[in-house]
N, CA and C atoms as a LAMMPS dump frame, in Angstrom:
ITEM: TIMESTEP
0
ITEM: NUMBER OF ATOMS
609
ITEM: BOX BOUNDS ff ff ff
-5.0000000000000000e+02 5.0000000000000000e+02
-5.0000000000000000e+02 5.0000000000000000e+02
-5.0000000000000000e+02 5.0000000000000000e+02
ITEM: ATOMS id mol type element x y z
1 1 1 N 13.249 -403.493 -360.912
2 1 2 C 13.156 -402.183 -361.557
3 1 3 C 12.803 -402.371 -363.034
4 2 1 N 11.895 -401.768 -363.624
5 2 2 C 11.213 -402.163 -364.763
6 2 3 C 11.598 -400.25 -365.437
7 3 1 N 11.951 -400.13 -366.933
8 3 2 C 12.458 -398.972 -366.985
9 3 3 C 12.195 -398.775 -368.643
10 4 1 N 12.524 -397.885 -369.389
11 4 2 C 12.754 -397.567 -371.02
12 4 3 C 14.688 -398.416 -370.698
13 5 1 N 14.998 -398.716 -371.586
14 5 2 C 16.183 -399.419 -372.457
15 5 3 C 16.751 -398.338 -372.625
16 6 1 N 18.466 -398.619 -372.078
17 6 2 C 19.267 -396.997 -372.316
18 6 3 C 20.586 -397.863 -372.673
19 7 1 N 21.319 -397.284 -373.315
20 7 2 C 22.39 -397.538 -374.44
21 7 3 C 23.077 -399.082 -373.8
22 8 1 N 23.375 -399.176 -372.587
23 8 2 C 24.321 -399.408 -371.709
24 8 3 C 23.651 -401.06 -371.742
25 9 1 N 22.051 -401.328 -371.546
26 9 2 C 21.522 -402.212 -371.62
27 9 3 C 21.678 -402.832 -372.996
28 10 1 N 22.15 -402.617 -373.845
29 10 2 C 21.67 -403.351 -374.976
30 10 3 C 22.327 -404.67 -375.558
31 11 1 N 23.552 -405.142 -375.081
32 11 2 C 24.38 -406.248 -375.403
33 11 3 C 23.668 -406.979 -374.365
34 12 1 N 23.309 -407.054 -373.703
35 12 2 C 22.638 -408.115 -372.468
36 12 3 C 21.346 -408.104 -373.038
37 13 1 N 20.338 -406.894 -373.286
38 13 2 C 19.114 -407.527 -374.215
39 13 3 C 19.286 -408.168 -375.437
40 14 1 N 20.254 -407.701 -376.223
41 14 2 C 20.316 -408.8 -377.476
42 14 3 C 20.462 -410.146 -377.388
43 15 1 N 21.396 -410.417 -376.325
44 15 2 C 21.858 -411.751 -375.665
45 15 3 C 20.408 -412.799 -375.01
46 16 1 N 19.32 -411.526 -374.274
47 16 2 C 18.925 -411.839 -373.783
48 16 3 C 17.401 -412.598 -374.669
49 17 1 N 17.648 -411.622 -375.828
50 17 2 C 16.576 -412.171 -377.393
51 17 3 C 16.816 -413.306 -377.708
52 18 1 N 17.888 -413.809 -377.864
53 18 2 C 18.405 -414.805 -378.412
54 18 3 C 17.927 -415.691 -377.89
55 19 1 N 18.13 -415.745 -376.161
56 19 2 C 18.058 -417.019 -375.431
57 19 3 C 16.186 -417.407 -375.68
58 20 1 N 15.454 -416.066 -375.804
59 20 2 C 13.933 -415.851 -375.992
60 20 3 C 13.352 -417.092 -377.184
61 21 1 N 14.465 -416.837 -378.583
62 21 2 C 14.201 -417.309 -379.552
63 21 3 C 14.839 -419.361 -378.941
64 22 1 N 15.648 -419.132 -378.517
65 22 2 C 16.476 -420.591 -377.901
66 22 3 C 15.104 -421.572 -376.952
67 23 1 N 14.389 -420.846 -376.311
68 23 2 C 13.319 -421.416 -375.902
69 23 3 C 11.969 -421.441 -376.753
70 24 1 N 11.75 -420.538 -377.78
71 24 2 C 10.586 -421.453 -378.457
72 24 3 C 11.101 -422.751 -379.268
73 25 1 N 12.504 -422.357 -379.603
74 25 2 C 12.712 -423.84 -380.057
75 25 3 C 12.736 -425.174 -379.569
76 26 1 N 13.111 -425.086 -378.211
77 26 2 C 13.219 -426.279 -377.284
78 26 3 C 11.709 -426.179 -377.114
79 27 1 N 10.752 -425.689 -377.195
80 27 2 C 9.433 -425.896 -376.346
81 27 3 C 8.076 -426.813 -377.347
82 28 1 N 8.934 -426.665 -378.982
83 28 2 C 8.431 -427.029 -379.903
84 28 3 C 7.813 -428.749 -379.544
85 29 1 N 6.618 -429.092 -380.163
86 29 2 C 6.043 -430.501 -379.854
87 29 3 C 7.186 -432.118 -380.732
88 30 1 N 7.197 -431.34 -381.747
89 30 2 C 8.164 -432.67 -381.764
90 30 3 C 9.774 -432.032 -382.746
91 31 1 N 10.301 -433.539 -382.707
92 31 2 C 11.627 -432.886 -382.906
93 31 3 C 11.534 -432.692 -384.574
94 32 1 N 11.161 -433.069 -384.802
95 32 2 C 10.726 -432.434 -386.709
96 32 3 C 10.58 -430.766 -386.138
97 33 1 N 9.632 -430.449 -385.625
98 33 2 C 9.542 -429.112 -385.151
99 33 3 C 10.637 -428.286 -385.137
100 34 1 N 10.794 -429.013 -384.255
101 34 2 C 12.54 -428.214 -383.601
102 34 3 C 13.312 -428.076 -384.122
103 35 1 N 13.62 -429.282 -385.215
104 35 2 C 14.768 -428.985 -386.653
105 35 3 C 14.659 -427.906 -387.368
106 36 1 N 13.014 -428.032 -387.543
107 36 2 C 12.401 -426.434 -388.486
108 36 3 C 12.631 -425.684 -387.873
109 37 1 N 12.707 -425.47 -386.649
110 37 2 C 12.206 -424.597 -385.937
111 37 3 C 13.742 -423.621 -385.538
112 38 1 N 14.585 -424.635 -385.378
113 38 2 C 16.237 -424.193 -385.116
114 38 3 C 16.693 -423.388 -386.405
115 39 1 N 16.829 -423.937 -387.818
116 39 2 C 17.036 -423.499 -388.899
117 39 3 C 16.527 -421.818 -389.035
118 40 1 N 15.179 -421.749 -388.911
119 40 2 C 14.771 -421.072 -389.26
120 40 3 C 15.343 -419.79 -388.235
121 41 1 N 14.941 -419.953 -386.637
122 41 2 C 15.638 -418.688 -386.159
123 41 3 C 17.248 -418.768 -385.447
124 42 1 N 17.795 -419.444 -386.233
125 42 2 C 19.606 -419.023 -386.347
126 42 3 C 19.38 -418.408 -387.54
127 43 1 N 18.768 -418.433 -388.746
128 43 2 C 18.993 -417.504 -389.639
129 43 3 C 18.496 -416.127 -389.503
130 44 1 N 17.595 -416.233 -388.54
131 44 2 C 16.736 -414.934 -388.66
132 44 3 C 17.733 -414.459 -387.373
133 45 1 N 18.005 -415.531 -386.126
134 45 2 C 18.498 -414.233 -385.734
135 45 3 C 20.022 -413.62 -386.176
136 46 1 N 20.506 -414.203 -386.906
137 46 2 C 21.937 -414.022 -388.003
138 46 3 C 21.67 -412.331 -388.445
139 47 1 N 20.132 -412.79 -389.146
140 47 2 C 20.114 -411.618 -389.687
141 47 3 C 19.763 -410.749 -388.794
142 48 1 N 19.017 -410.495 -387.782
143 48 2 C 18.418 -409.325 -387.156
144 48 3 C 19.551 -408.641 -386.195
145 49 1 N 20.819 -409.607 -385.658
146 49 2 C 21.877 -409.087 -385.245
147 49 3 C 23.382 -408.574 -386.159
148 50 1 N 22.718 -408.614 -387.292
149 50 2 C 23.896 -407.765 -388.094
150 50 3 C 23.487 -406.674 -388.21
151 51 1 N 24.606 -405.761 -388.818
152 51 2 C 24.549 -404.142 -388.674
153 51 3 C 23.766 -404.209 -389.509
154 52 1 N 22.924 -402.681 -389.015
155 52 2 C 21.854 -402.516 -389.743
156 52 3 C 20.411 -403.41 -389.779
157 53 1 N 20.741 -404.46 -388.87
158 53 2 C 19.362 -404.873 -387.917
159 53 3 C 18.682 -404.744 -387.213
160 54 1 N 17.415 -405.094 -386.683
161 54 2 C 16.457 -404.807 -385.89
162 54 3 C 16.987 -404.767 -384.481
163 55 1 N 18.234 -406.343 -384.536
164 55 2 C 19.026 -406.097 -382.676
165 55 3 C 20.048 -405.23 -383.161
166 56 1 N 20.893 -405.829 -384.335
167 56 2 C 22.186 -405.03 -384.828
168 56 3 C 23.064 -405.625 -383.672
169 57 1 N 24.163 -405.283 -383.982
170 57 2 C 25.739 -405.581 -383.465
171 57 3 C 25.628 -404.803 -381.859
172 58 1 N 25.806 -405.891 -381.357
173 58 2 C 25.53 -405.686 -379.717
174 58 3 C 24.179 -404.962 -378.974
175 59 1 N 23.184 -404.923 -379.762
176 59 2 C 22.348 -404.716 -379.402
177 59 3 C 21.902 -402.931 -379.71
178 60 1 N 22.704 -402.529 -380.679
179 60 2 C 22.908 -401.538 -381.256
180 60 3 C 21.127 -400.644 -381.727
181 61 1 N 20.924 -401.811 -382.669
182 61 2 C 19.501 -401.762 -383.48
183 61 3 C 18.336 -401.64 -382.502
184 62 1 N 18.173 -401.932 -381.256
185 62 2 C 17.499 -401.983 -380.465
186 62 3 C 17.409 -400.21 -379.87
187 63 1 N 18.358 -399.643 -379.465
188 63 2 C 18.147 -398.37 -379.128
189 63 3 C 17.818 -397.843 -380.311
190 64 1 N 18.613 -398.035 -381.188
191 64 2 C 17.823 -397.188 -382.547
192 64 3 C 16.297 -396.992 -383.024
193 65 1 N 16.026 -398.391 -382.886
194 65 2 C 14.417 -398.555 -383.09
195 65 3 C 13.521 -398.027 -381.99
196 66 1 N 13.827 -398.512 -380.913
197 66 2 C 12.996 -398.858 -379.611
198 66 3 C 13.373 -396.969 -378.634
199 67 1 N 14.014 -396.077 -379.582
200 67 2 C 14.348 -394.923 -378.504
201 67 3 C 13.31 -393.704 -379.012
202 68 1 N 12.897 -392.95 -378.658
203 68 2 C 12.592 -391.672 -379.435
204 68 3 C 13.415 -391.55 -380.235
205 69 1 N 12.127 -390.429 -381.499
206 69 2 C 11.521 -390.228 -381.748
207 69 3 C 10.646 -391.053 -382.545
208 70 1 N 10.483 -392.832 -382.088
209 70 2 C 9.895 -393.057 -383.001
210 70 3 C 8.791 -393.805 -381.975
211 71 1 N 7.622 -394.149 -382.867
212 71 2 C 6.478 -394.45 -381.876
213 71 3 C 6.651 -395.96 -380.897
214 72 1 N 7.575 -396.357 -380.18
215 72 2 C 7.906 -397.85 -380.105
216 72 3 C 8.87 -396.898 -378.563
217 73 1 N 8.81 -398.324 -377.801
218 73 2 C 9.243 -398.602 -376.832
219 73 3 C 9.835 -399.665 -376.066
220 74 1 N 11.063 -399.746 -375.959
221 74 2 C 11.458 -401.24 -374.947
222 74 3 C 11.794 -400.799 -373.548
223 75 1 N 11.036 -401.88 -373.064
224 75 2 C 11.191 -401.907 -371.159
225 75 3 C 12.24 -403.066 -370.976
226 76 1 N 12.988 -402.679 -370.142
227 76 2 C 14.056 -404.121 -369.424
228 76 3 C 13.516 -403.839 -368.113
229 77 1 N 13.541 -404.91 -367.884
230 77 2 C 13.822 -405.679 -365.927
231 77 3 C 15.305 -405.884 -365.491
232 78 1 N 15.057 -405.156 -364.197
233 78 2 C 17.019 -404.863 -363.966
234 78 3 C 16.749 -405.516 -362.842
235 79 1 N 17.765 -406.475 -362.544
236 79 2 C 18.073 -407.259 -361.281
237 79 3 C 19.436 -406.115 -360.471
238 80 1 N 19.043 -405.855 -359.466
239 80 2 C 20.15 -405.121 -359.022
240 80 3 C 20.421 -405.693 -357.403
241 81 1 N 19.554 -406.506 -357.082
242 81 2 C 19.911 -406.947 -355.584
243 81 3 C 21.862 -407.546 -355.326
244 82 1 N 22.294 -407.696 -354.662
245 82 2 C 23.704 -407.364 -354.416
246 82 3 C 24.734 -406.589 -355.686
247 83 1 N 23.987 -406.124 -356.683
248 83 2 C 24.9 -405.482 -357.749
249 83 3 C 25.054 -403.771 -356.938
250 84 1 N 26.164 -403.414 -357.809
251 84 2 C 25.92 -401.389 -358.042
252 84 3 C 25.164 -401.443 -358.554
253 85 1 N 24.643 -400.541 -359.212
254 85 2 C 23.885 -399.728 -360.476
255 85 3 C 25.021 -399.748 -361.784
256 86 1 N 26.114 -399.809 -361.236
257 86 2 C 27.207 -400.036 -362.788
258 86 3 C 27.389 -401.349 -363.17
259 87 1 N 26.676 -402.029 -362.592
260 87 2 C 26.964 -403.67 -362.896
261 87 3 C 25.45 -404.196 -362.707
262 88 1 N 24.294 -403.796 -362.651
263 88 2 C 23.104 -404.33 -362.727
264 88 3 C 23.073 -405.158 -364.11
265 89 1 N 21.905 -405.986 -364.356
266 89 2 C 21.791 -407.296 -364.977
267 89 3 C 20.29 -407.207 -365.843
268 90 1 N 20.416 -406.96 -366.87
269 90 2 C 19.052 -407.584 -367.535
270 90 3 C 18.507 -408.402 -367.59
271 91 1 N 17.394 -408.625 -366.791
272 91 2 C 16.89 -410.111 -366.871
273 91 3 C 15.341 -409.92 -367.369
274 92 1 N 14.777 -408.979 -367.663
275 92 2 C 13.639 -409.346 -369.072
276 92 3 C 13.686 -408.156 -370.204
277 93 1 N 12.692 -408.404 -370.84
278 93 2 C 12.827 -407.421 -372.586
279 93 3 C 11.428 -407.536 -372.835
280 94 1 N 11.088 -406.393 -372.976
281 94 2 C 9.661 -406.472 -374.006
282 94 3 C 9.582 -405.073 -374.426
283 95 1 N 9.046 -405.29 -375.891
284 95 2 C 9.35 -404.121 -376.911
285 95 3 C 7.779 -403.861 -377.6
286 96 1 N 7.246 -402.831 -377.438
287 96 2 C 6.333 -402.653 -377.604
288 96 3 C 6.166 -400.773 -378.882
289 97 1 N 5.378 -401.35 -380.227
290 97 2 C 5.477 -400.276 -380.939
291 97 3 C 3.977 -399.795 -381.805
292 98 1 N 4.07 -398.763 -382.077
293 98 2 C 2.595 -398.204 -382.646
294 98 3 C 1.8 -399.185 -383.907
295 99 1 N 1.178 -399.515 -384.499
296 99 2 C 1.158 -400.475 -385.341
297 99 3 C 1.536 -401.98 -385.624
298 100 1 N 1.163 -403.015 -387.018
299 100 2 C 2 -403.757 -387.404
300 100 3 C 2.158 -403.555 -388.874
301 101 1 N 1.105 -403.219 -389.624
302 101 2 C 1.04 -403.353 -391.016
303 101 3 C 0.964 -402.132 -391.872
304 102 1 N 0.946 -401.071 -391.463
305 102 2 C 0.387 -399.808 -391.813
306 102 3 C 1.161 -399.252 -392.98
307 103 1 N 2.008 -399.823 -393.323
308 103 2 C 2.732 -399.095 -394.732
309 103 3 C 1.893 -400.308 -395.91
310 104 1 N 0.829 -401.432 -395.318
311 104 2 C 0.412 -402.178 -396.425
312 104 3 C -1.167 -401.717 -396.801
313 105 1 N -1.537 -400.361 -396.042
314 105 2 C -2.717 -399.876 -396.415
315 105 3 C -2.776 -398.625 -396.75
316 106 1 N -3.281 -397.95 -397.392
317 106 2 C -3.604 -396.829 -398.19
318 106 3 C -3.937 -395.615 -396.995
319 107 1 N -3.264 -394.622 -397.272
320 107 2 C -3.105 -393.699 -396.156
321 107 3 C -4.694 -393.104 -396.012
322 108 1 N -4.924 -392.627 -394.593
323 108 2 C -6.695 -392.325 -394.391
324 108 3 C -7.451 -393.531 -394.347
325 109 1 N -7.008 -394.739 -394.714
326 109 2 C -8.099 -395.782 -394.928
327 109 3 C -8.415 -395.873 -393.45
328 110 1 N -9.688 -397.088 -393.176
329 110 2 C -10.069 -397.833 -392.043
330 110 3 C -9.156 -398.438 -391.963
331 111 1 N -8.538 -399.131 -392.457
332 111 2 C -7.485 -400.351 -392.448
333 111 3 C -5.772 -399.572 -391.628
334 112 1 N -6.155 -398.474 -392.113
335 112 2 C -4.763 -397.85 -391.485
336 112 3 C -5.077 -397.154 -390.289
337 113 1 N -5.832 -397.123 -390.016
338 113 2 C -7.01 -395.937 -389.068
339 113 3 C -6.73 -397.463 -387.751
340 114 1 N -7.244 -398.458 -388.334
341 114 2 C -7.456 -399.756 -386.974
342 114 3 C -5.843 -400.05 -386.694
343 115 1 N -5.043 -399.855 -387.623
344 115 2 C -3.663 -400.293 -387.45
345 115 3 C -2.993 -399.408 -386.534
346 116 1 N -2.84 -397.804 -386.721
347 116 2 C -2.412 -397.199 -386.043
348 116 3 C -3.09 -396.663 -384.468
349 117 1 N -3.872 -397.78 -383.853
350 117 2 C -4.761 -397.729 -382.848
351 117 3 C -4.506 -399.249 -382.202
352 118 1 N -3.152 -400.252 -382.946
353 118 2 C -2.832 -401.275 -382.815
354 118 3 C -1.595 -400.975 -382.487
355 119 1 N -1.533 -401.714 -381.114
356 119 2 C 0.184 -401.66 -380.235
357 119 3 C 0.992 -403.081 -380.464
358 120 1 N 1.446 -403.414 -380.906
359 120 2 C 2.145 -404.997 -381.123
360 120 3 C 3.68 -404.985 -380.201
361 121 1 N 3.658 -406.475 -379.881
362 121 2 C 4.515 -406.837 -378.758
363 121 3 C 5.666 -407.483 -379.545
364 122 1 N 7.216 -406.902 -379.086
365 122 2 C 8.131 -407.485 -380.099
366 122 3 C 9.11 -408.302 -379.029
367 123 1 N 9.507 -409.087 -379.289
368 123 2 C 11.131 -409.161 -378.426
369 123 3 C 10.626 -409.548 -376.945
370 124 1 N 9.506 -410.402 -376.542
371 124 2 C 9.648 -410.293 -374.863
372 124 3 C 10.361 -411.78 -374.381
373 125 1 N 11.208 -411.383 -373.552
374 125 2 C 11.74 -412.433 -372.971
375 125 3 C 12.506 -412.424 -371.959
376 126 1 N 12.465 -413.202 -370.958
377 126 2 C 12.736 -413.389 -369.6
378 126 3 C 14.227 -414.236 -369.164
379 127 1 N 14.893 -413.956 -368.202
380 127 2 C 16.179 -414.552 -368.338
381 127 3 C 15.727 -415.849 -367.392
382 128 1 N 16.452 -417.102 -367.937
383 128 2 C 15.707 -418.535 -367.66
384 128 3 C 15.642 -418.29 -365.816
385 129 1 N 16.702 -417.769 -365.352
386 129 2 C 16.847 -418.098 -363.682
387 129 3 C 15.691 -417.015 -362.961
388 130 1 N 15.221 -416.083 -363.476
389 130 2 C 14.27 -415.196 -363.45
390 130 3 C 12.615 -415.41 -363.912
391 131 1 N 12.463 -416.25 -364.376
392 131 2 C 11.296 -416.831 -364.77
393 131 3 C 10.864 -417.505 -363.469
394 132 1 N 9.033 -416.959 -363.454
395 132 2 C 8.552 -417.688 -362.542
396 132 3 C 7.994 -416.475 -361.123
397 133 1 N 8.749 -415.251 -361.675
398 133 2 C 8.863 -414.151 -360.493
399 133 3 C 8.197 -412.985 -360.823
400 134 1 N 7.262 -413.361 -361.879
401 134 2 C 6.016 -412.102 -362.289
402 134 3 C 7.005 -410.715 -362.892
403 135 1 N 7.369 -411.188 -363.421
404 135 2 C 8.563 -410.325 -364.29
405 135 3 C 8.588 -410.073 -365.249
406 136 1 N 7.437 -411.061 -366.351
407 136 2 C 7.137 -411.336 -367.165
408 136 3 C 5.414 -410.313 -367.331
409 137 1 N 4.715 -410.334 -366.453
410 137 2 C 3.261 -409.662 -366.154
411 137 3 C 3.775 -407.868 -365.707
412 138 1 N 4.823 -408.057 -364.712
413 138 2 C 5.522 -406.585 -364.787
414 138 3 C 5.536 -405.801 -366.079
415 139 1 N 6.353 -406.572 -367.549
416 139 2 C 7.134 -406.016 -368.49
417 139 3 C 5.914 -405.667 -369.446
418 140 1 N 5.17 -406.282 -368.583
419 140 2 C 3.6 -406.602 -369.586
420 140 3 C 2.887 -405.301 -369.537
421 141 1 N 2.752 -405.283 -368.314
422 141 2 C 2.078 -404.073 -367.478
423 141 3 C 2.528 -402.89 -368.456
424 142 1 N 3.701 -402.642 -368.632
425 142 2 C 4.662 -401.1 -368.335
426 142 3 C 4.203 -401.029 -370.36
427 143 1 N 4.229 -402.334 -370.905
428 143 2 C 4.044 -401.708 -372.409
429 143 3 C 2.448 -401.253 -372.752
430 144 1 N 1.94 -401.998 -371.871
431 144 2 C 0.01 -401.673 -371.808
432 144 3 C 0.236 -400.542 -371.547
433 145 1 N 0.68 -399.907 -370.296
434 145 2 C 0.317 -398.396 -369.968
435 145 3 C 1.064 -397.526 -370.935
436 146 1 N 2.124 -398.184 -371.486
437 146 2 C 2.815 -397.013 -372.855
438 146 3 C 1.931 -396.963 -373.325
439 147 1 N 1.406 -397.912 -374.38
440 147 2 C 0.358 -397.636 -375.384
441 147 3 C -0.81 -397.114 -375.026
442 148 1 N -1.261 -396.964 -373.863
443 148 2 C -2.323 -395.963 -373.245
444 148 3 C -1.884 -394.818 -372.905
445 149 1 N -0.715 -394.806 -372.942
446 149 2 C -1.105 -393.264 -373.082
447 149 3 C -0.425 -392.788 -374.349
448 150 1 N -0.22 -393.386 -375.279
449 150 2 C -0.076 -393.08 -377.066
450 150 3 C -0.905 -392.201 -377.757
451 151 1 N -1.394 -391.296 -378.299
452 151 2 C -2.845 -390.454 -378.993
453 151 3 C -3.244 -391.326 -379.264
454 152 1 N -4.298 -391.559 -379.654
455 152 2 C -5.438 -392.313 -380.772
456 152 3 C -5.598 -391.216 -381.414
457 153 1 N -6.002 -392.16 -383.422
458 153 2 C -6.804 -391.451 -384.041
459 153 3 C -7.991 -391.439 -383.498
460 154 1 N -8.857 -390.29 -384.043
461 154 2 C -10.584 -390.022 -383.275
462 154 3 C -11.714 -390.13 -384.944
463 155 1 N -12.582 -390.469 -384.064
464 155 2 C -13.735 -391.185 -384.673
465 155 3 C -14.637 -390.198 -384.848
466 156 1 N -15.149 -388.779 -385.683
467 156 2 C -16.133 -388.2 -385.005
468 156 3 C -15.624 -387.573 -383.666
469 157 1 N -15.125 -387.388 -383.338
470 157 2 C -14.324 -386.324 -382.355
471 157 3 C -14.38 -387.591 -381.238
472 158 1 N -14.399 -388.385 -381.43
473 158 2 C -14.271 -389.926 -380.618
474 158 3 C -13.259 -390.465 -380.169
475 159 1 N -12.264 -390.651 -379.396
476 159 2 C -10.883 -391.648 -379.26
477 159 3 C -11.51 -393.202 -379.948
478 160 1 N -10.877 -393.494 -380.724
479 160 2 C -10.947 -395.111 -381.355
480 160 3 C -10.49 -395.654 -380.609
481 161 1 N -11.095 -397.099 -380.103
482 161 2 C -10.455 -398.12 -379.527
483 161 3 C -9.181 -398.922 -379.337
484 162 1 N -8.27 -399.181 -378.769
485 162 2 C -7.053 -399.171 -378.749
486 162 3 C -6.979 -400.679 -378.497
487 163 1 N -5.964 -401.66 -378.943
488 163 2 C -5.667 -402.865 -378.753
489 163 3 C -4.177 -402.895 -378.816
490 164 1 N -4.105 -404.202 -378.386
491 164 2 C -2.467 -404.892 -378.475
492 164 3 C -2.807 -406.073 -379.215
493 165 1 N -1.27 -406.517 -379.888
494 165 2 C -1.148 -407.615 -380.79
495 165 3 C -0.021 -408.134 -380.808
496 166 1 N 0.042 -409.24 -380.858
497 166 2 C 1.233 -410.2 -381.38
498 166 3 C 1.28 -411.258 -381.887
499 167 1 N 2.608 -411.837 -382.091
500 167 2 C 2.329 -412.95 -382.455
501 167 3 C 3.576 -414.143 -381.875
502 168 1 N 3.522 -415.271 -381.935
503 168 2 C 4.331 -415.744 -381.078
504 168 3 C 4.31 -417.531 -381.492
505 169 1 N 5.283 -418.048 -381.681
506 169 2 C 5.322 -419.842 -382.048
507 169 3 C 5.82 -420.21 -381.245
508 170 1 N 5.66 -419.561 -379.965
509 170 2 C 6.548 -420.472 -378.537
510 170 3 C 5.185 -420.858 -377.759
511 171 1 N 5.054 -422.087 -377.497
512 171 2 C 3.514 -422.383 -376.643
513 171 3 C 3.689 -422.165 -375.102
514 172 1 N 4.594 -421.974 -375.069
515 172 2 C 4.815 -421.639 -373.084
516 172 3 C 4.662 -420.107 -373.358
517 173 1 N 5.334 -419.723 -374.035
518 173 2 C 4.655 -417.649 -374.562
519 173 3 C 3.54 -417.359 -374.454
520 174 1 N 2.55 -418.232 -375.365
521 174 2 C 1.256 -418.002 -375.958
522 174 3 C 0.492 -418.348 -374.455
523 175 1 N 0.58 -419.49 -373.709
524 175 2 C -0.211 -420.052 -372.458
525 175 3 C 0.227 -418.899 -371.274
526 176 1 N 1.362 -418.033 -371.298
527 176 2 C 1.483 -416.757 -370.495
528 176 3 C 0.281 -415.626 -370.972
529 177 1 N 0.806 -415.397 -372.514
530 177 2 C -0.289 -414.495 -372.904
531 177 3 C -1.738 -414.675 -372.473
532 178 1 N -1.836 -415.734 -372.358
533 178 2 C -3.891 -416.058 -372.192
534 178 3 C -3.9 -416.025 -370.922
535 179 1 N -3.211 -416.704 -369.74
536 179 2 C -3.52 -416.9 -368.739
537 179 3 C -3.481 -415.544 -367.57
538 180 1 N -2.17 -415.007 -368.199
539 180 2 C -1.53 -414.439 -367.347
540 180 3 C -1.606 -412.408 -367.372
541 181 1 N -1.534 -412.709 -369.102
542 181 2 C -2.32 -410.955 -368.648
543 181 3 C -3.255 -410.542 -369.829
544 182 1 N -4.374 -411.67 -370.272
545 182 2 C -5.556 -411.137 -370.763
546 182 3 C -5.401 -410.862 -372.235
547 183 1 N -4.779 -411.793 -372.881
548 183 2 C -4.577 -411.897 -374.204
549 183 3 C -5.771 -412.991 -374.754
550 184 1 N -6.352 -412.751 -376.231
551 184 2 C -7.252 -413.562 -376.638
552 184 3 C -6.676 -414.229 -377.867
553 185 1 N -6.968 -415.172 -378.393
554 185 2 C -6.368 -416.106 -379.368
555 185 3 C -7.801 -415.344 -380.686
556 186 1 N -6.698 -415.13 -381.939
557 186 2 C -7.357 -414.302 -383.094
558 186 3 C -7.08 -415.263 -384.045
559 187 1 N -5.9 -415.929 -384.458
560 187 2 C -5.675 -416.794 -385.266
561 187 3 C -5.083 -417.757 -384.4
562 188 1 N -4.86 -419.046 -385.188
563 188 2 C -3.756 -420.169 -384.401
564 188 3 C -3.63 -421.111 -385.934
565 189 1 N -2.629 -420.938 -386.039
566 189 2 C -1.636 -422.019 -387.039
567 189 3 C -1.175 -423.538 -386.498
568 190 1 N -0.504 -424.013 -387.187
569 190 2 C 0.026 -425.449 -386.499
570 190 3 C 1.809 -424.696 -386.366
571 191 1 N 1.978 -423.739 -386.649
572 191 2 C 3.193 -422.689 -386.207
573 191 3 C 3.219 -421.794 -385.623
574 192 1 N 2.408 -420.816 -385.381
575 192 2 C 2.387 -419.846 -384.372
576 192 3 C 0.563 -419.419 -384.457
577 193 1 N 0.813 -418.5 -383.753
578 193 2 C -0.62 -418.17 -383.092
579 193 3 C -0.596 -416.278 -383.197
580 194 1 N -1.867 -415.871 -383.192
581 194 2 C -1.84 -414.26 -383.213
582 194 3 C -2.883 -414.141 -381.954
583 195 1 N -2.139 -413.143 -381.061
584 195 2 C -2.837 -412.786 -379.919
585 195 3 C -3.49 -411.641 -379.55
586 196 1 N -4.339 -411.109 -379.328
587 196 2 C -4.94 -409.595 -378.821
588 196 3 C -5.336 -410.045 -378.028
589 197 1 N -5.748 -408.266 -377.342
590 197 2 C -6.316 -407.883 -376.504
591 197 3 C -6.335 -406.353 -376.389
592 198 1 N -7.806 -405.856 -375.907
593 198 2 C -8.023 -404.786 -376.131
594 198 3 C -8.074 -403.987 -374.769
595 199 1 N -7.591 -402.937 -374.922
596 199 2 C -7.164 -401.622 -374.158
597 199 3 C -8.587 -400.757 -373.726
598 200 1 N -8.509 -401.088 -372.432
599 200 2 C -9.642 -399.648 -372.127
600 200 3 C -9.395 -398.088 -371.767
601 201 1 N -9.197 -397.31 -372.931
602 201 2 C -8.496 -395.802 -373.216
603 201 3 C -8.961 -395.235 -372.123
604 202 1 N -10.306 -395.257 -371.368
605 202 2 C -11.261 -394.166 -370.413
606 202 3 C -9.898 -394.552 -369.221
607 203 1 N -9.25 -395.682 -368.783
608 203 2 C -8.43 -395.492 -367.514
609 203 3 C -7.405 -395.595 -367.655
């Protein structure tokens, strides 16, 4: 069951971020990497799970951000085979929202015009025993069709072209993105990589 994120889910997706961030670190090429690589997101996720963070305190920050009224969306994957429905299980996350940069360009510009016609991918991650079961291409699916059906600004009484974006320093992430649901490599660092792919609005 692939769904929008409702209050009840959110200590198991925060939990479930974490483990997200726990595997680009292990996936890193060498262990110099991984030292950097550990440091850096225990602090970040320190910070993004305190109050008033992006996860916040039990996963708090996540409905806040990711609920109406704001342009952004998170899908979970619910394992419910021998559960109730009061005890179902989060086993993926992907957070998908209008833009990335748009408060760094001048309102009306092109630059803000291509941004807000840009869907970026936040938070996706799969629970380790659940990997492997297209769960991951599911969560994929459900944020593509959000952002299709999002308005576009118009061009000349035109719908503008619509894309997705992210970015990602986990190389088992990035080799899903390309292979698996049609992501193109825009930049690549010796630390992370920026991914698109563009949206066809007509279907």
């Amino acid at each position: 069951l692939i769904r929008p994120i409702q209050p009840q889910d959110a200590p198991e997706a925060a939990v479930l971020w974490r483990h997200g961030l726990q595997q680009t670190i292990d996936a890193a090429a060498t262990e110099e990497k991984r030292k950097s690589y550990r440091e850096f997101f225990e602090k970040h996720a320190k910070e993004e799970c305190s109050e008033g963070g992006a996860v916040g305190i039990n996963g708090t920050g996540l409905i806040d951000f990711f609920c109406p009224p704001n342009d952004a969306c998170m899908f979970v994957a619910i394992h419910c085979e021998g559960r109730t429905s009061d005890t179902s299980k989060v086993v993926g996350i992907v957070g998908v929202k209008r833009g990335m940069d748009s408060e760094k360009f001048p309102i009306d510009s092109e630059e803000q015009r291509v941004d807000y016609n840009t869907f970026s991918i936040w938070k996706m991650s799969v629970a380790e025993e659940s990997r492997g079961r297209g769960i991951g291409k599911k969560l994929m699916a459900k944020a593509e069709e959000w952002a299709k059906d999002q308005k576009p600004s118009m061009v000349d009484g035109v719908a503008a072209k619509k894309r997705m974006r992210l970015y990602t320093a986990n190389p088992i992430a990035a080799a899903f993105y390309t292979s698996a649901v049609g992501f193109v490599v825009e930049e690549k660092t010796d630390h992370y990589g920026i991914y698109v792919k563009d949206l066809d609005i007509d279907k």
